[in-house]
N, C-alpha and C positions, 0 to 999 in steps of 0.2 A: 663654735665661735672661732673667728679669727684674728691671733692673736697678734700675727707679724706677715709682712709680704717680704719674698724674696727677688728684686726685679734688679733680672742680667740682662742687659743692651749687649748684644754680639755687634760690635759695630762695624757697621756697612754689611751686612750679611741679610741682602735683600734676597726678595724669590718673584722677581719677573718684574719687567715693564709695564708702568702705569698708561694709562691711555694716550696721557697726551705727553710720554717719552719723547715722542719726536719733536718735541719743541725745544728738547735738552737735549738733542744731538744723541738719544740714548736708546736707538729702538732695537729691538733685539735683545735688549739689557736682561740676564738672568743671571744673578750672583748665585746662589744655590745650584738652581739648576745645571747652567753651562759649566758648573767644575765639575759635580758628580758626572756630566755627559762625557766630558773631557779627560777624565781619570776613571773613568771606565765603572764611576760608582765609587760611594763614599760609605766607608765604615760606620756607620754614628746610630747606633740599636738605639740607646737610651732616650735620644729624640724622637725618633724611629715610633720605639714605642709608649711617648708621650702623644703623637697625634702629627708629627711633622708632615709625613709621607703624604697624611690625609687630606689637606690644606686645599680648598679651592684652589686649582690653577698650577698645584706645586709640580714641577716637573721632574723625573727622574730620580725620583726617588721613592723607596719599598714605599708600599699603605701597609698597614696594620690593619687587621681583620677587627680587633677588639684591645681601639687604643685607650691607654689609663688618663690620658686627659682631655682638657677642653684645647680646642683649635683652632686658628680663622687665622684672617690677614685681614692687613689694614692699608687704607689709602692716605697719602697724604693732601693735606688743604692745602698747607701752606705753598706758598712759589717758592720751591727753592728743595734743595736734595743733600743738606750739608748736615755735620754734627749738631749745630746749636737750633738749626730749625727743626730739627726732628725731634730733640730732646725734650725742646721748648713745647711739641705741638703736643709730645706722649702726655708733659704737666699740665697743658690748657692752655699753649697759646697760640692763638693761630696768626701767619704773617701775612696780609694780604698784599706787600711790597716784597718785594728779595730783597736782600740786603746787597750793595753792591759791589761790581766784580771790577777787576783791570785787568783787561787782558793786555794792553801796551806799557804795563806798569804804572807806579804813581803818580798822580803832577807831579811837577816841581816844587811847586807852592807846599807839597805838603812833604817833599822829603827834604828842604830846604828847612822848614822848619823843625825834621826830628833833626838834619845833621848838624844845626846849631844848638838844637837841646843836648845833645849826648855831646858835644864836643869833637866830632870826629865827623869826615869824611865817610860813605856807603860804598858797597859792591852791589853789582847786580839791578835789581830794580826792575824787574820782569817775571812771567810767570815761566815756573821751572820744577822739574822733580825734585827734590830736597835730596836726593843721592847725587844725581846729573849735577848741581849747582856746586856740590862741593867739590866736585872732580876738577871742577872749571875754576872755579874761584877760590878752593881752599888755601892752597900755599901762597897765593896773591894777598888774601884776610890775615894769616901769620908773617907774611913781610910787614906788612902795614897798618894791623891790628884793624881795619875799618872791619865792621861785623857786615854781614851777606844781607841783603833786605831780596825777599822776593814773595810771589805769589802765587796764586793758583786757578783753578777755573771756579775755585772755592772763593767765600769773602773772606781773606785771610790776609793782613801783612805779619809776615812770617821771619824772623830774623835770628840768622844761623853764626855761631861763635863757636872758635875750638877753646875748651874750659880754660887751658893754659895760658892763654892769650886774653882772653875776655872772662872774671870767673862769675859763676855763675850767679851771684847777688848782682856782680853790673848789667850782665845781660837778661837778667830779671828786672832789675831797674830802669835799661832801655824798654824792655817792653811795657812798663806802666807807662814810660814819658809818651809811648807811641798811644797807646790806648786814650791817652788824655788830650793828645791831637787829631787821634781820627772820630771826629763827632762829625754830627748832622748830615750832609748828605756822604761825607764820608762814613759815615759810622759800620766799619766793616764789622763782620760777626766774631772775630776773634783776632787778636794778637798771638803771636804762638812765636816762643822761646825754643831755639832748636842746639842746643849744642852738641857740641861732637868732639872726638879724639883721632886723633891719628900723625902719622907722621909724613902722608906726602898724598898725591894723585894713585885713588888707586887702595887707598890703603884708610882712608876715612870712614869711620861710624860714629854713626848718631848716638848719642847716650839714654839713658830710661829718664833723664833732670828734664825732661820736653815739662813745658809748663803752659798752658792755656790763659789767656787774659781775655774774656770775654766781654760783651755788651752787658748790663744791667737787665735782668728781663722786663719787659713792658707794662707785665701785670703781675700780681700774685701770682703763682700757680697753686697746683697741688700738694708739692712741698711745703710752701708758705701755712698754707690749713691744715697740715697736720704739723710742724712744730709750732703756730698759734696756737693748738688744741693739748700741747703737751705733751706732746707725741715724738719718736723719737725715727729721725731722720740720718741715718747713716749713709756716705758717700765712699764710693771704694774708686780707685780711677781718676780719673778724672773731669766724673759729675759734677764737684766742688766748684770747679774752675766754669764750665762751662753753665752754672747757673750763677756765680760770681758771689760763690758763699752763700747765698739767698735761699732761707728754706733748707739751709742744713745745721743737723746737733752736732754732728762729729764726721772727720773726715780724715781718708789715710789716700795717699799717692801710690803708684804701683807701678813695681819693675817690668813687668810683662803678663801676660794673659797664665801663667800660672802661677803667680805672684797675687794676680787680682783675686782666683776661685780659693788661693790658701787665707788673705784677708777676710774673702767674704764669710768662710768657714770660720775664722776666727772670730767675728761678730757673733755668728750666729749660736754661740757657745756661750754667750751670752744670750739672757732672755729678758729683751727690750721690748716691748709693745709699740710699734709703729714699721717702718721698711728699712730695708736692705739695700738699697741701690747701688750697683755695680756698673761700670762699663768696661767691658774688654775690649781696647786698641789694637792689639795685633793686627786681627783681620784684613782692618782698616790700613796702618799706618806702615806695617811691616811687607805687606802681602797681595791687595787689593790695587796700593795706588803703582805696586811694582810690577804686575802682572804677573806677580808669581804665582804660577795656578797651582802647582803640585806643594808649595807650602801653605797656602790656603787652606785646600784639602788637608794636608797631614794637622793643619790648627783645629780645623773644626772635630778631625777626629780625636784628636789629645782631648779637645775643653769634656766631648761627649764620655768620654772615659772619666774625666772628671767629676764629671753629673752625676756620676752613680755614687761618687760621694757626697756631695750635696743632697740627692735624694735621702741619701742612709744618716744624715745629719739633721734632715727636718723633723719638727716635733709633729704632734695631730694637729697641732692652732697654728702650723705654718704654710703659707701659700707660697707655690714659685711663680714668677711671672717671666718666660725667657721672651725678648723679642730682638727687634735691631731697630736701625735711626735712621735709615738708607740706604744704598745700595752702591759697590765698589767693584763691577764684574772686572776681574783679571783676565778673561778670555778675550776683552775687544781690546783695540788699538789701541784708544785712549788712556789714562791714568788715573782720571779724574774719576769723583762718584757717579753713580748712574741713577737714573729717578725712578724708581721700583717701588713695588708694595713688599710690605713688610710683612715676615710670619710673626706669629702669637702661638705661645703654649703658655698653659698653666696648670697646676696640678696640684692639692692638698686633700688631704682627708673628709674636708670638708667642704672639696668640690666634685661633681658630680663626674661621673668617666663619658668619655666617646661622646663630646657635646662640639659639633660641627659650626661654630657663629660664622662661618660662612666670609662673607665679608664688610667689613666694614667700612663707615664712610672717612673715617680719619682718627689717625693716632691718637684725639684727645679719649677716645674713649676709655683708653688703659686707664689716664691718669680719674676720670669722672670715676670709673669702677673701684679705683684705691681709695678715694673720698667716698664714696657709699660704704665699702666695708668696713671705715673706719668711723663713719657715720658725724665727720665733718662737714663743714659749710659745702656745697659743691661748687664746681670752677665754671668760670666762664664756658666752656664748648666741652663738646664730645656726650654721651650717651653711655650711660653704666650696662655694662651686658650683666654684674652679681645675677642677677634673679635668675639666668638664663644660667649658670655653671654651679651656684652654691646650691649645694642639699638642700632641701625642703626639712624645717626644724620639726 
């Protein structure tokens, strides 16, 4: 029987371009891949010898002869290659619109109306790295207290405040006021709180207070059926935010990507019947969108040394589910994410070893498979693989 899942999102940590990448400017795209090619090969046994290596398509990286878990990747439906589409599609939802993007920044109409909500005049208003912006605009924002609005190739308005200056309840407060004006065809996927410290050009960092303000999901998901069922939904990350509370028991924020695997631990020390949900941001937010390839690498090997304690933590009724949301290769020009299929490992005592699922047609099928094990209503989309990895009773 299984009693609990444990599902870590490494996020942005795709492994190769999807078909039709080149409609996303993103061909070539191999987040996995192009690092381990690039660093001459990546340290990471424990994924290794869960089934990583073995992954339809997966590139430059060891196979296992006789790996201990189930393996496959996944495509995504949804139009779109960002956090909240991926997250949304693993629970059951799929978007057949994108959610929309600015790349000349926002109308007027609509930063007209956040500068007379908050009271203040904006900086910036274009799409921009969140390091680059602060170089350029920060000591401009501490003259004149106006907080940074900017964007990305993501649907994101994103607004950057040094704590001292702005603290972090009003710049939480700006980002609801924004959330509450970007509706209908504005309705971007996320509002995102970015503040930072420092004392000049140069010498600016982002703080771990980033806070997510997301869209409402469209439908139920998967989450939804299992805390309707009494089931017990824990959020580590900032899963919370990006399903906007919906569908979750209890939920904890997190410093960094080894901040996230000591909460997930600390849950799991507890014995709750329903999931674990994790998301780790480094990859993503520290690493990926900076092109930094050699800390990319050195992340994914720290998390993979970390798994070995998570492995040595799980009970017999506990299942791990590792995947990702997307793809963020640090090897191309760009900075933005890349439209890539996703790996899938899983692994519990009471799933079966060296089961190849090969690939699949879309992320919902994770979340359809967490609704059959727990033997919940099941969700609008996706396809349960359980029969295909769980032991035969």
């Amino acid at each position: 029987m299984i009693n609990r899942i444990i599902w870590i999102v490494l996020d942005s940590v795709g492994m190769g371009e999807m078909p039709d990448a080149d409609r996303f400017g993103d061909k070539g795209a191999n987040t996995l891949g192009n690092i381990s090619k690039a660093l001459g090969g990546l340290k990471i046994p424990n994924m290794v010898k869960l089934g990583l290596g073995n992954i339809d398509g997966m590139k430059n990286l060891d196979k296992e002869e006789e790996p201990i878990g189930c393996y496959g990747r996944l495509a995504e439906v949804s139009d779109g290659k960002d956090t909240t589409t991926g997250h949304w599609e693993m629970a059951g939802i799929q978007l057949e619109k994108p959610f929309p993007t600015y790349p000349k920044g926002f109308p007027k109409e609509i930063m007209d109306e956040f500068e007379k909500a908050v009271g203040r005049k904006t900086l910036g208003n274009k799409p921009a790295s969140g390091t680059a912006i602060l170089d350029e605009l920060g000591e401009e924002h501490m003259k004149t207290g106006f907080p940074i609005v900017y964007t990305s190739a993501d649907s994101v308005f994103q607004i950057a405040a040094h704590e001292e200056i702005i603290p972090l309840e009003k710049l939480y407060e700006m980002c609801r006021i924004a959330r509450e004006i970007l509706k209908g065809k504005h309705a971007v996927a996320r509002v995102i709180a970015r503040p930072f410290l420092g004392e000049g050009t140069g010498r600016f960092t982002r703080t771990s207070n980033r806070r997510d303000f997301s869209l409402k999901p469209v439908h139920d998901t998967v989450l939804d059926k299992l805390k309707n069922s009494g089931l017990s939904v824990r959020a580590v990350g900032k899963i919370e935010d990006i399903f906007q509370k919906q569908g979750i028991t209890e939920a904890i924020h997190t410093k960094d990507n080894m901040d996230g695997v000591d909460k997930t631990l600390d849950y799991m020390k507890e014995d709750k019947r329903g999931i674990i949900f994790t998301n780790l941001v480094d990859f993503d937010m520290k690493w990926g969108h900076r092109n930094n390839v050699e800390a990319y690498g050195k992340g994914l090997e720290d998390f993979d040394v970390r798994l070995k304690e998570i492995l040595a933590a799980m009970k017999d009724t506990d299942v791990l589910f590792i995947t990702a949301d997307h793809g963020c290769d640090p090897t191309t020009e760009g900075t933005d994410h890349t439209r890539e299929y996703i790996p899938f490992l899983a692994y519990g005592k009471s799933l079966k070893e060296n089961v190849n699922l090969g690939t699949r047609k879309t992320f919902s099928d994770i979340g359809q498979t967490v609704a059959e094990v727990f033997k919940v209503e099941a969700i609008k989309n996706g396809e349960s693989f359980l029969t295909k990895i769980e032991k035969t009773k």
